[in-house]
N, C-alpha and C positions, 0 to 999 in steps of 0.2 A: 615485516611480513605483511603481505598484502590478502587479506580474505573477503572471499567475494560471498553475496548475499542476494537475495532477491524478494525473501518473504518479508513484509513487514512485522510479522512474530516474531521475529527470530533477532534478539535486544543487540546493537551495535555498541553497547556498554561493556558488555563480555568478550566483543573481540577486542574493541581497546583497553580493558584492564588486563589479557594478556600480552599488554607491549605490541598488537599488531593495529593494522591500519585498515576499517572496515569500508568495503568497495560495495557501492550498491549497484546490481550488475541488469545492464540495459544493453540495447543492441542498435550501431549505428544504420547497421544493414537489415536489410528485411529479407533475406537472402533464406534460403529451406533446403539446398541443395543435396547440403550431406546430412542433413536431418532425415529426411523423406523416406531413407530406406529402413528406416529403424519406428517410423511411429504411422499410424493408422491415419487414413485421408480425413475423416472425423475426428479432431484431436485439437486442442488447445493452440492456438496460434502463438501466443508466447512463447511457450514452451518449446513448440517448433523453432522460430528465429532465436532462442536461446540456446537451446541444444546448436543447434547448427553454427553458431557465436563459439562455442567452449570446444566443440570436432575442429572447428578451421583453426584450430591454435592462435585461437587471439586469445587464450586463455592463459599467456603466456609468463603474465604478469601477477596470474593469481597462485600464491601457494598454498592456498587451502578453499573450498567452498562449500557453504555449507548451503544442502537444499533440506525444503521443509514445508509444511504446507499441511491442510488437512482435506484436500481432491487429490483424487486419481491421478490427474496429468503432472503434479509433483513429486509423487513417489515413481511415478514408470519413469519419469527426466530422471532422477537419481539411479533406478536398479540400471536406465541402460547405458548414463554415462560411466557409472565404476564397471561396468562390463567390457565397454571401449578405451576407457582410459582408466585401468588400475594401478597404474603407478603416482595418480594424481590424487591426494590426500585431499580427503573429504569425508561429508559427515550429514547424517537425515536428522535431522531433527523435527522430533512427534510432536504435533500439535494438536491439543482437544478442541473437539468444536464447542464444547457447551463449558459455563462459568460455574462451577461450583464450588465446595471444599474438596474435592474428591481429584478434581479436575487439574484444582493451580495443583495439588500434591504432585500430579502427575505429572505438570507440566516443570512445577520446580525442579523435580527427578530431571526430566529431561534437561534442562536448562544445566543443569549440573554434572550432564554425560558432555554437555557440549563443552562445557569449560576444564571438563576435566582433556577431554582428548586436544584441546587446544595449547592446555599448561604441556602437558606432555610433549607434543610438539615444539613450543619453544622454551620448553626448559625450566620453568618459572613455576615457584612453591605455592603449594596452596595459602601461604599464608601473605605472601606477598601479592596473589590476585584479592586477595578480600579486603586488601588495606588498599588496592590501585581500586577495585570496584568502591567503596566507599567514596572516595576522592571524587570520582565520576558520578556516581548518583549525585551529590552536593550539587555539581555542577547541571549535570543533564535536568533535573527536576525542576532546578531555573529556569532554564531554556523552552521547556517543554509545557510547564505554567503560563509561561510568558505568551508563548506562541500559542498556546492552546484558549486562552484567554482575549486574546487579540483577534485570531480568526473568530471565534466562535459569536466576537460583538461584530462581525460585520465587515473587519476592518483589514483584511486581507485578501483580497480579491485577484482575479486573474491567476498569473504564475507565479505569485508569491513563494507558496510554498514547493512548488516544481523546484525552484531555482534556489528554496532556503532564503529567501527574501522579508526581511522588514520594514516592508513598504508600506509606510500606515495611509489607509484612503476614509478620511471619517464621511459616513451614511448621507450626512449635511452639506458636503460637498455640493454645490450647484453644478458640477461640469456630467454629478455620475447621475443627478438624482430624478433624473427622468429617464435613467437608464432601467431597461426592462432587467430584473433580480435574476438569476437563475441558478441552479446547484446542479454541477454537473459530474452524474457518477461513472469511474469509469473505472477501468483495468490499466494494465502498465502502457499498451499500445496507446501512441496518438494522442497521448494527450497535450501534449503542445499546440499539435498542430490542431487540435480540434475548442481547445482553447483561443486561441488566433482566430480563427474562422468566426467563432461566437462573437468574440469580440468585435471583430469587422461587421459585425449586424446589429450591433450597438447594445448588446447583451453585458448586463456587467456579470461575468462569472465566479463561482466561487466552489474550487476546486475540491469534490470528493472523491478522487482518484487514489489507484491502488499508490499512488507517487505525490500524491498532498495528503487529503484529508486523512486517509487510511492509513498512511506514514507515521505522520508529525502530530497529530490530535489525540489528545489525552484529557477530555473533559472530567473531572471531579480528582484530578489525581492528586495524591496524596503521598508523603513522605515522615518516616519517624527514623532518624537516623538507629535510634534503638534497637531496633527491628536486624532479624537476619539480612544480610546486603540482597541476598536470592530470592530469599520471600518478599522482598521490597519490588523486586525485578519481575519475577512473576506477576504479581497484584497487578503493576501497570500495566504489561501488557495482552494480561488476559481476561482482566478488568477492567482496567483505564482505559483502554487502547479503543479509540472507535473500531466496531467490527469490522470485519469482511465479510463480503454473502456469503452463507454457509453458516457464519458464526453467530451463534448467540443472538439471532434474527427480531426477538422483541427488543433486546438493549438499542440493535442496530436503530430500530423503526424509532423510539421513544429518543434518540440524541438527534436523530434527523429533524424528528417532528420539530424539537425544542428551537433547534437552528433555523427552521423554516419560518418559525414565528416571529421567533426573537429578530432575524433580518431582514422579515416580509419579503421571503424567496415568492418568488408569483409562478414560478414553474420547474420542473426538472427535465435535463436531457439525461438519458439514461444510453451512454456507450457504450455496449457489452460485445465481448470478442464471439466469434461463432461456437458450437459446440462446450459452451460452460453450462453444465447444469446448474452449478450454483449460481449462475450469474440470473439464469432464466428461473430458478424457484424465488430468487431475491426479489428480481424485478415483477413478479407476477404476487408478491407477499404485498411489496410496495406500491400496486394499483390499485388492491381492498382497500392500503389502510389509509394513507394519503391522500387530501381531496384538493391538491390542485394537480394542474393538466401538467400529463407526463407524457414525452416523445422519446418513445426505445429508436433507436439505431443501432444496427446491427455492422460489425466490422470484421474483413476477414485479418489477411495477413500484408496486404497494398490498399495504399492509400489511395487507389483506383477511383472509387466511388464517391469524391468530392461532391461529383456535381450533383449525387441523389442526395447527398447530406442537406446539402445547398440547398436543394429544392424542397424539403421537409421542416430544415431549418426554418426558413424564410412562411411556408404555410404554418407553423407553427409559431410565430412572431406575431403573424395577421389574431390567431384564435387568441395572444395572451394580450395583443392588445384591445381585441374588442370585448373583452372583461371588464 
């Protein structure tokens, strides 16, 4: 069983402890066509090319998806795809914005509506998701350390983590080390392609996109096999998990800072899609607190606007090299 996903809250440990295969859902088209009559000309750009990805039946391959998120534009993508397509089994899963005891309670609840309506679906006892989730934490917590540890020294840069890549680049390198640092935050759009471009300008990049950093990064996390398998799964990623805008906004600012120092990042490009308020309260949190030079660019829904990137990029290369 193939289940598709998009939020990175939302743990790929609990679809495969129910024996399914978790899809993390991207869109090769940028296409709005049969979106457009359902969601407002102000409205989240992914969400539009996603919505209109899961209407054109390329959703073909998915037999369950789970949406979730803690904006607007995640909850309206779920009430109007089960309105268009309710015969396609799915499931919202509530996400708190803020870290507390009150919160993971809440959020473990939720975690635990997901896995339950999953077993359900494929048949599979509560007792046997607790012994596959076990198995899997061993394994994920590995992985997750590993890689969280690696980026965080510096040592995964580009599209490492886009691509799940263990591509170790040490800081000492002579081919990178006059290469200008930069941490670039973004959303699910473009980020390939806006990695690439950096890169052609001799940026060495290091990915905090809703599809690296935001992903795969789990700075302090922690493991007691002892421990409830859920309450383990919550903690990381409503604690471990580097934030997303919206979320938990001083954790966010305080593992940036940490990054920025520890790999003498010398600037940020900040990506943000049109219409995210939390993209714009983030970015506008992260110009107080952060004192090196940040360059917002703003994306809509096409890759149209290269050449203005280009040309901001490039002014903004001249200001970090005359530092």
């Amino acid at each position: 069983m193939n289940v598709g996903y998009f939020c990175s809250y939302i743990p790929e440990e609990i679809i495969q402890s129910c024996n399914a295969t978790p899809v993390f859902l991207s869109s090769d088209s940028l296409a709005t066509t049969q979106a457009i009559p359902y969601l407002p000309t102000p409205f989240c750009p992914f969400s539009k090319i996603l919505l209109n990805s899961l209407l054109a039946e390329k959703n073909l391959e998915l037999n369950f998806i789970i949406f979730g998120g803690g904006c607007d534009a995640g909850r309206k993508l779920y009430d109007i795809f089960i309105a268009l397509q309710p015969k396609t089994p799915c499931h919202y899963l509530h996400i708190p914005l803020v870290s507390n005891q009150e919160s993971l309670k809440f959020y473990r609840h939720s975690l635990n509506d997901l896995a339950n309506k999953l077993l359900s679906f494929q048949g599979i006892s509560q007792y046997n998701f607790i012994e596959n989730l076990r198995i899997i934490l061993d394994h994920s917590f590995t992985v997750k350390q590993t890689r969280s540890q690696t980026f965080l020294t510096g040592e995964l840069p580009g599209d490492s983590l886009l691509w799940d890549k263990i591509q170790l680049q040490s800081s000492l390198d002579s081919t990178i080390s006059s290469k200008i640092s930069i941490l670039l935050l973004a959303s699910h759009l473009f980020v390939e392609n806006i990695i690439q471009l950096l890169e052609e300008k001799e940026f060495r990049v290091f990915d905090g996109s809703a599809t690296g950093m935001r992903r795969y990064i789990f700075p302090d996390i922690e493991y007691t096999p002892e421990h409830h398998a859920l309450d383990t799964l919550a903690r990381w990623y409503l604690v471990n998990k580097v934030p997303c805008p919206g979320y938990n906004p001083q954790k966010r600012l305080e593992i940036l800072q940490k990054f920025i120092n520890r790999v003498g990042i010398q600037g940020i490009v900040y990506f943000y899609p049109k219409f995210c308020d939390q993209s714009l309260y983030d970015l506008s949190f992260l110009k107080k607190q952060i004192k090196i030079p940040l360059l917002p660019v703003e994306h809509d829904m096409s890759y149209s606007s290269i050449g203005q990137w280009e040309t901001r990029i490039d002014a903004f290369r001249e200001v970090l090299l005359s530092q």
